[in-house]
N, C-alpha and C positions, 0 to 999 in steps of 0.2 A: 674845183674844190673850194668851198666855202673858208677854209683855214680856221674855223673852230676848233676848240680844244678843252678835252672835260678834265676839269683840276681838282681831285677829292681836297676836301676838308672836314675839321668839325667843329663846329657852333655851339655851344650851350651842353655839351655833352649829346649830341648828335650830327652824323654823317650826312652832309650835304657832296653834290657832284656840280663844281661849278662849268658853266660854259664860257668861255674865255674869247675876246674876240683877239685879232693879230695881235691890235695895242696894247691885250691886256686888260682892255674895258670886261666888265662881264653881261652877256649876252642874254642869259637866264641861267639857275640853278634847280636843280633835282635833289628834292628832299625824301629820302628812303622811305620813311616812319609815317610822313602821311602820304605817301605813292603819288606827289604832284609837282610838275612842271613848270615854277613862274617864270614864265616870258617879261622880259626888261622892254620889249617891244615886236610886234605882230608880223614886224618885216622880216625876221630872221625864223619864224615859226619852222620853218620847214627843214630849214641846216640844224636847226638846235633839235627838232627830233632824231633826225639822220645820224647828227655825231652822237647822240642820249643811247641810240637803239640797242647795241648789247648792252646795256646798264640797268636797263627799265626792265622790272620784275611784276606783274600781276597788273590789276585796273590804275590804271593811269591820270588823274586832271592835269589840265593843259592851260593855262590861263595866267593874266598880271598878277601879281602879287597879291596878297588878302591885305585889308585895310586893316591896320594894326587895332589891336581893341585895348578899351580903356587902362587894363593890366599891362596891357606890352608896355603903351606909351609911359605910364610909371615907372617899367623898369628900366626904359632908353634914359630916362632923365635923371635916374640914380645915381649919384654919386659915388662912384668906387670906395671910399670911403665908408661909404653907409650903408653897402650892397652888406647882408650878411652872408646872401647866397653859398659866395665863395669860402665859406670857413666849414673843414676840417672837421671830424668829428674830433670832440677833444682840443678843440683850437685853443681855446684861452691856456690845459696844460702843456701844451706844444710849447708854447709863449712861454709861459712860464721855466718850463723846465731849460728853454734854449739862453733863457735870459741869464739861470739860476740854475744848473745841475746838481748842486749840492756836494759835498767833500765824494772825492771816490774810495775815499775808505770805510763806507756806512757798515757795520755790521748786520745791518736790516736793512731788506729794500727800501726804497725812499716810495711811501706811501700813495704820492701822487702817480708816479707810474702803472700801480695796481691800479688805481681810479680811472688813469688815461686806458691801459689796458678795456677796460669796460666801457668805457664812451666808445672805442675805437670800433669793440665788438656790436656793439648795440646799433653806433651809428650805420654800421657797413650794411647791417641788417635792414635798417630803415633805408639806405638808398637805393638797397636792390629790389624798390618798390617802384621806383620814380618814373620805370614805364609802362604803368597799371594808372597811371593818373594821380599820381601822388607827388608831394614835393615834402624834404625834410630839411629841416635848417637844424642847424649844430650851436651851441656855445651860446645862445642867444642874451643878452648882457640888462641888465635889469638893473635898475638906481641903487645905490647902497651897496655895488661891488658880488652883487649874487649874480646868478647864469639862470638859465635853463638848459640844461643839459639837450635835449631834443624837442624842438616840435613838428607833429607831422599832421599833413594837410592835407586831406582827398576827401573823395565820392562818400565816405561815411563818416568823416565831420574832423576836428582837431582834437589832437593829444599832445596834451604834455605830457612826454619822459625822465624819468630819473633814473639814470644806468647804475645799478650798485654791482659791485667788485662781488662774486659769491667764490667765485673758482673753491669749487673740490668742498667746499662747508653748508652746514645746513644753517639752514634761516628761518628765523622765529619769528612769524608777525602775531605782535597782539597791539592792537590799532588806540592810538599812535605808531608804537614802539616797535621800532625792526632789529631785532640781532642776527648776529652773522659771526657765527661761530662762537669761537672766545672773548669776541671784539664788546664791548659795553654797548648797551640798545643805546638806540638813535630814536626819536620822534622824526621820523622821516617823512612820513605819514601826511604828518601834521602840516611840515613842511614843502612836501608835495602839493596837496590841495591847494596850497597860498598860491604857489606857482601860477596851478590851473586858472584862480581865482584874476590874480594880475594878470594874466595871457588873453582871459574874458575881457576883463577892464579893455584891454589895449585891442586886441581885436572888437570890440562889440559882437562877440559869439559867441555861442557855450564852447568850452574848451576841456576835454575828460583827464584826468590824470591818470600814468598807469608808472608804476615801479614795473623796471625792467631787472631782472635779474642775470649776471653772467654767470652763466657755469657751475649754478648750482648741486649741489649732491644730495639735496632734502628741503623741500618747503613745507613748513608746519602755519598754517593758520587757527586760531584760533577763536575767532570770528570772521566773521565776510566783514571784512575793510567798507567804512560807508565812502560810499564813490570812485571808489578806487582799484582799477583794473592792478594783477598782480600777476607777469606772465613771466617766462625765460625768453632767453636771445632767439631759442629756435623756433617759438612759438609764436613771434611778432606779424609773422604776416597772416596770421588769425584776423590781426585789424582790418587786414586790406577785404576781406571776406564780407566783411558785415554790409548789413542792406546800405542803399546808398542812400544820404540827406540832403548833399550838394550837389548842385550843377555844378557841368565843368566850367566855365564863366563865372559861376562863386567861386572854384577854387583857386582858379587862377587870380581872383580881384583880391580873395586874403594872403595869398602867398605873396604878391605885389604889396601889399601894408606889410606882412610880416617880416619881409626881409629886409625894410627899410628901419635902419636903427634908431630913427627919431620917432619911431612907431614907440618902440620902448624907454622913452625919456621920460615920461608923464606917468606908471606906472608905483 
């Protein structure tokens, strides 16, 4: 008996099947997603298939590890700190609201929770994209105390999102100007595009704006918005559709600049 031993886990939001040797060292792992094998070394090749063999599903590679490409090594040397990776749809009102809940006796919701509500829907939408080749960052923080609510990165290019609260009201765009219901128009619009505009700055890429709507009960436009995509929560993987602009290696080299937050200090 070789004494290997396969020990699941997951990485990065993916299932890895580690090979374990007695000590503990690890011996090679099996990655699901891309159906291959890195060997830590050639001499155990044969025990680490044997203990792998009920595990391995469809065509298999077998081989050392892939030499990290210029994307990874940016994101190894990212500072937790500056990773925006890991933030939450909604993260800044997360924060906010943990820091600050506000009196519990509002006679009216506390409006930032409507607004987290609609990040929370928008975001979850956009992440259930992210095994299509896509990546989406949340909360993204911008000079002068503004966000970007979403931006999403793949095969058909980058968007900036702006999640608006619609639940159950109709919404009027007349470009600028977005209403939503009873609520007094917003130049939303207006301020969407800036978004995009800063997101270009800071990535050096065209970057599309698109108003995300939650839960709408009626969109009335009144002209086609210049530049600006205008879709519902359900409707978002529409994007993931579109012809493709990027290689996977651009998109993985802007998601590496975009989730590092000193990307967005200069903006």
């Amino acid at each position: 008996m070789s004494g290997l031993r396969v020990v699941p886990a997951f990485r990065h939001g993916r299932e890895r099947l580690y090979v374990c040797r007695p000590d503990g060292s690890n011996a090679a792992w099996y990655d699901r997603e891309t159906g291959r094998v890195n060997l830590l070394g050639e001499d155990d090749r044969e025990a680490v298939l044997e203990v792998l063999r009920p595990f391995l599903t469809g065509t298999v590679t077998v081989g050392p590890p892939p030499v990290p490409t210029p994307a990874e090594l940016a994101r190894l040397t990212l500072h937790p700190d500056d990773d925006l990776a890991p933030n939450r749809p909604g993260e800044a009102l997360l924060i906010a609201l943990e820091r600050d809940p506000g009196p519990a006796h509002r006679l009216r919701p506390d409006p930032r929770r409507r607004d987290l509500s609609a990040e929370q829907s928008v975001g979850g939408a956009l992440d259930r994209l992210e095994g299509a080749g896509w990546h989406a960052l949340h909360s993204v923080p911008l000079p002068g105390g503004d966000r970007i609510h979403h931006l999403l990165i793949g095969p058909a290019g980058l968007f900036v999102l702006h999640a608006l609260y619609a639940r159950k009201s109709r919404v009027r765009v007349a470009d600028p100007m977005v209403t939503v219901g009873r609520r007094e128009p917003e130049p939303l619009l207006r301020r969407l595009r800036a978004h995009a505009d800063r997101a270009s700055y800071a990535l050096t890429a065209e970057v599309r704006p698109v108003l995300a709507l939650a839960g709408p009960a009626d969109l009335t436009v009144t002209a086609e918005p210049r530049g600006v995509r205008i879709l519902g929560e359900t409707d978002l993987t529409g994007l993931a559709r579109q012809g493709g602009v990027l290689k996977p290696a651009d998109v993985e080299a802007l998601h590496a600049m975009a989730r590092d937050r000193n990307t967005w200090g200069r903006v």
